[in-house]
N, C-alpha and C positions, 0 to 999 in steps of 0.2 A: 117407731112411728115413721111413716117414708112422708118425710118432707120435701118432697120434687123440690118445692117454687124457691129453694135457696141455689139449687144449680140453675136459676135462668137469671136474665138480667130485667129487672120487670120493665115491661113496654106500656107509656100513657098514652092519649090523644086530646088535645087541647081541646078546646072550644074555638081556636082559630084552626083546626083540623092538620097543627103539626103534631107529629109522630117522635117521640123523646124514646130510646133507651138508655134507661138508670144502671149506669156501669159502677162497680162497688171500686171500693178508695185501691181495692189491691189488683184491680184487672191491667191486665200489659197494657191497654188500650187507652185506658181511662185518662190520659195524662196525652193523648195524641186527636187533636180537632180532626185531621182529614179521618181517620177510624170513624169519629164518632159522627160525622156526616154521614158515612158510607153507610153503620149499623140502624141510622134513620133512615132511612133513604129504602134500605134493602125491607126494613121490619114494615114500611107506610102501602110498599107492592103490595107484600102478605095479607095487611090488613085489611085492602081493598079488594083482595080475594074473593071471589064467590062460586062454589061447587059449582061445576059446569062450566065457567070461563074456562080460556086457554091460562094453564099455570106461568106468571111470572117469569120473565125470561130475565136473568140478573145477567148486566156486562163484566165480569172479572176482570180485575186491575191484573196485569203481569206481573204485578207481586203477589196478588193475590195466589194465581197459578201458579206460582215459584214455592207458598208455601203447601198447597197441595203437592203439587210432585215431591218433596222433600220428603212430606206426612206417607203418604201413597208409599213411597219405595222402602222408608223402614217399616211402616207396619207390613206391610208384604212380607219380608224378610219375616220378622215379628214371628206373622199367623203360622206358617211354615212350620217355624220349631215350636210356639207353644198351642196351636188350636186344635181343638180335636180334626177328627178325619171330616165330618159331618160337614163341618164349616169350612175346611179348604176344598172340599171337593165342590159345595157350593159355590165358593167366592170365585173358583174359575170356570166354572159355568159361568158365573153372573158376568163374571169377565172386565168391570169397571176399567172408563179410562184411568190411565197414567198420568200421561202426559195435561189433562186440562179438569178443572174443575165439574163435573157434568152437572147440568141440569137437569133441575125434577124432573121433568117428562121424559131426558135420557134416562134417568135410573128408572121410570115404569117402564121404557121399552125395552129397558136388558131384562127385569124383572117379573113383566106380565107373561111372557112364555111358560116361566118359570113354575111361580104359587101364583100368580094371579092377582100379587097385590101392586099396589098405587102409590106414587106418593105425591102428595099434598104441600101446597106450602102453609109456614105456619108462623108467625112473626117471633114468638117466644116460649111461653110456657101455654102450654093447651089441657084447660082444667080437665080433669083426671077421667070425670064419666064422657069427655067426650073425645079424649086422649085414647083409652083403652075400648072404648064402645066403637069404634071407629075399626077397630078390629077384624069387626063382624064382617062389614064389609070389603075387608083386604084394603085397607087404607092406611096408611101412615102419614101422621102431621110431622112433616120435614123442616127444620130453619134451612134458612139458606146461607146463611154469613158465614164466614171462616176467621179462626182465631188470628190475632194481633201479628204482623211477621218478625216481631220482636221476640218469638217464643215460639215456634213454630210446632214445637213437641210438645206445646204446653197450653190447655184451657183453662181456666174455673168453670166453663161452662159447655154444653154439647151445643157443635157447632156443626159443619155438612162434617165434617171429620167421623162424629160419633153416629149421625143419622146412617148415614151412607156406608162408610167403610165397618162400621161398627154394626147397625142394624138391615143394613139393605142387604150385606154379605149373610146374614144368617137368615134372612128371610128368604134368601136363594133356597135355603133348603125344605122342600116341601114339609120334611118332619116338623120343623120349628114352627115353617107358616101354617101349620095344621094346628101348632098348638096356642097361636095368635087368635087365631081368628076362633078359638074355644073362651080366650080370655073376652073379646070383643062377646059373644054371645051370653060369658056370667054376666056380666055387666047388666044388662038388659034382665036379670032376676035380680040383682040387689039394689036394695031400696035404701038402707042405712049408712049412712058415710063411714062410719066404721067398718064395715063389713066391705065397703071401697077399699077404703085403707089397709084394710088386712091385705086383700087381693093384690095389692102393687105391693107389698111388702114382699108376697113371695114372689113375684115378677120380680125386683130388683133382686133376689136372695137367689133367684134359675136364671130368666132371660137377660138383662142386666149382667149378673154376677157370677153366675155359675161356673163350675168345674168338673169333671170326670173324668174318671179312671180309665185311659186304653195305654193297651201294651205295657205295661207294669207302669206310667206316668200318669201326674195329673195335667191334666190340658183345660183348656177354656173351651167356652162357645158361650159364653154371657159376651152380650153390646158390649158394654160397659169396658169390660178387660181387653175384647177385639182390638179396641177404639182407643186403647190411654197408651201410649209409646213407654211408659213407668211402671203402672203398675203394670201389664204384660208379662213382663219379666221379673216382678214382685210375689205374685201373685200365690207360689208355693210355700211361701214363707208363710202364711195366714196357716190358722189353725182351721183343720178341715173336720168338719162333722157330717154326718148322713143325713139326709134328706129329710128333713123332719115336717110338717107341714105348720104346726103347731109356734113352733120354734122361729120358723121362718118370717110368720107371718105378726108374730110379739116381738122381734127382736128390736132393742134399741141399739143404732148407729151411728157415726158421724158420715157422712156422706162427703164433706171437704176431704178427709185420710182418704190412704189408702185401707181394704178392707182388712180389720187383722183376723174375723171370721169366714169364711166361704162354705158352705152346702156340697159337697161333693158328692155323684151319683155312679155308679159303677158299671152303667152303660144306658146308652141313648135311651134304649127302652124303658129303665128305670125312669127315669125323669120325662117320659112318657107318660108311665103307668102312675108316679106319687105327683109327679107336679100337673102333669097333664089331667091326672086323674079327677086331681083335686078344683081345677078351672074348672071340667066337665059337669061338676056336681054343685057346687059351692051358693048358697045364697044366704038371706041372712040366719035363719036357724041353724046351719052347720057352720057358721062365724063365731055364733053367740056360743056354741056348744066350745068350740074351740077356745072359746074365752074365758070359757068356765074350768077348764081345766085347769090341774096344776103344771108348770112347767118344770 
């Protein structure tokens, strides 16, 4: 069952209209006042947000920027040796700064040339049909915050690190944002929560998590692995199974670990044709059919 809302830090809003994010007892941050001003501050923008305003312009601390360029140069290195071809050809297309934290409306304008999608800002966890429905429209709900600079290679939770370098770099590639914006349009056929659930199961199990066979290696183009300075280079160690959709979409996980499972596809087209396939079609008679089977 994909339980997103344990990787976010949950955001309240008073009845005196302050903005709290609830940092758990083991976050690097949790234990540091100026952080947890800043992750109020930054989530109360988001909040205030409204499609069609100008997106939130955050001022970056110099340490903040210190731990982007840190983050930025090893995963660069990183994607090189372990990402398929798909995703480094895109991420230099897309071309992100180095040197500075960019701004949402900077990553839509490296971006919209590109697939045409957007990003959005988003304070925290953004419930899932309107997370994934958001799709359709080439939209992506982005945080803006970046992790603790006490740990700089290190989150509990997706911050611009995983949005951006993790999900804006794969969305450079039209393949991928083709198969985005197929998830954003199931959405809009299913009716049953469950039948949601399924669907982000196998989003985390492809786009998230994924793996594939080129040139006799297996490589990434899952967010999720782009985006973690750890597992990246973990990642062959998990036991790899075929593209299952069935599999994918019933599997129980821990999402804290690393994954000791991964889905691997034997070329882009495959996970086109099974995962692609399967967003293209999916609503809730062919979830429930899926549920009925044996695994």
């Amino acid at each position: 069952m994909f339980t997103e809302a344990q990787l976010y830090s949950p955001v309240t809003k008073g009845a005196d209209g302050d903005v709290t994010v609830h940092l758990s007892d083991e976050h690097p941050g949790v234990h540091d006042p100026l952080y947890r001003i800043r992750r109020n501050a930054i989530a109360a923008l988001a909040l205030d947000y409204r499609p069609g305003a100008p997106v939130p312009q955050i001022e970056y601390t110099a340490e903040e920027q210190e731990v982007w360029r840190i983050v930025s140069a090893e995963l660069a290195r990183k994607r090189e040796r372990y990402a398929c071809t798909e995703v480094i050809e895109a991420a230099r297309r897309l071309a992100l700064p180095t040197d500075h934290i960019p701004q949402l409306d900077e990553v839509t304008a490296h971006l919209l040339p590109l697939t045409g999608f957007r990003y959005a800002p988003a304070a925290g966890l953004v419930p899932l049909r309107e997370f994934f429905g958001s799709f359709a429209d080439r939209i992506f709900h982005s945080t803006q915050y970046i992790r603790h600079h006490s740990a700089p290679l290190y989150t509990p939770e997706p911050d611009t690190v995983h949005e951006i370098l993790g999900h804006a770099n794969q969305l450079a590639s039209p393949r991928f944002a083709a198969l985005y914006e197929t998830v954003g349009a199931a959405v809009a056929r299913l009716t049953s929560e469950r039948a949601l659930k399924f669907l982000a199961d196998v989003f985390w199990f492809s786009l998230e998590f994924g793996v594939v066979r080129e040139h006799g290696e297996v490589r990434c183009y899952g967010a999720g692995l782009l985006s973690s300075f750890g597992e990246i280079e973990e990642f062959r160690d998990a036991r790899l199974r075929p593209l299952h959709i069935q599999e994918m979409g019933t599997a129980v996980y821990d999402i804290t670990h690393y994954q000791p499972v991964l889905y691997c596809a034997d070329s882009i087209a495959e996970i086109e044709d099974v995962v692609g396939g399967f967003f293209a079609t999916v609503d809730d008679e062919v979830v429930a059919g899926l549920l009925e089977q044996p695994v």
